[in-house]
C-alpha positions in Angstrom: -2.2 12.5 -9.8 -4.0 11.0 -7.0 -3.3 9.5 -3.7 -3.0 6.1 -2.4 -3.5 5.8 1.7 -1.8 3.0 3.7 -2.3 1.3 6.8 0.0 -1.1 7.9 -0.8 -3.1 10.6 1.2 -6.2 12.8 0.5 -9.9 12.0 -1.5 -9.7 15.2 -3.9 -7.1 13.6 -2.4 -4.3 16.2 -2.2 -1.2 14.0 1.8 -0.1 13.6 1.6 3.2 11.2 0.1 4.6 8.5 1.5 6.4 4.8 0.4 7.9 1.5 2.2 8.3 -1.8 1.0 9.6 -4.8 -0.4 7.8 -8.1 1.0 9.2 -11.2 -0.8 8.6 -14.0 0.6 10.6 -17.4 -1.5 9.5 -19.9 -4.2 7.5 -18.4 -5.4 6.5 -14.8 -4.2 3.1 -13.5 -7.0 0.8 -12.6 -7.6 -0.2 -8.5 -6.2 -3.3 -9.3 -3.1 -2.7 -10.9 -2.5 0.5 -7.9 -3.2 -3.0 -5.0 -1.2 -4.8 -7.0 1.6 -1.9 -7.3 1.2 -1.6 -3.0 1.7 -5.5 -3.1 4.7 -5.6 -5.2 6.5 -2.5 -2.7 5.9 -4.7 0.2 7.0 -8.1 -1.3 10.3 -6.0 -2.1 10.2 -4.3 1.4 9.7 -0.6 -0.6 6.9 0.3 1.6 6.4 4.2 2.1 6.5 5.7 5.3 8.5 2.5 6.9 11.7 3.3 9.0 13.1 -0.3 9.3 15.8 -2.0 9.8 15.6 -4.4 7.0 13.4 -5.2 4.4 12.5 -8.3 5.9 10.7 -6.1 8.3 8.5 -4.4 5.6 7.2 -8.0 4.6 5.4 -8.6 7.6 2.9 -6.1 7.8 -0.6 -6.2 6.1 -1.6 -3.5 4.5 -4.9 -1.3 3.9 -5.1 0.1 1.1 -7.6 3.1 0.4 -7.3 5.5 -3.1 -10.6 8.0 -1.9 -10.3 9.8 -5.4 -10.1 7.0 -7.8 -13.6 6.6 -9.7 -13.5 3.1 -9.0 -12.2 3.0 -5.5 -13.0 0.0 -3.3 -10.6 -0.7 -0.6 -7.9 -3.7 -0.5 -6.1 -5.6 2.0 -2.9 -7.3 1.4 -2.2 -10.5 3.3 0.9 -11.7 3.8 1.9 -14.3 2.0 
């Protein structure tokens, strides 16, 4: 198991929070890709951890840094919106 860190930040760029949740892998370790595309998929359903909001409408608006420090092949991501 290894964690995934998230900042989420305002369409502006102003930084709103941050939030990590943990990869679990049973049998064999996601790829970085498939974890950014996991991080995409959370927001595009307004799932993001560590967001108090409203609605889930909310939770689609931010873009999101995504950093996984103990993945072998960790390079960071950024989700856009849409």
């Amino acid at each position: 198991m290894i964690t995934a860190n998230l900042q989420y930040f305002k369409p502006n760029g102003t930084f709103y929070s941050s939030a990590s949740f943990q990869v679990i892998s049973i049998d064999f370790l996601p790829s970085i890709g498939e974890i950014h595309g996991h991080v995409r998929d959370l927001r595009n359903r307004g799932r993001l951890p560590g967001l108090a909001l409203a609605s889930n409408d909310q939770a689609r608006e931010f873009i999101v840094h995504v950093d996984v420090p103990a993945h072998p092949n960790n390079f960071p991501g950024l989700i856009l919106l849409p």
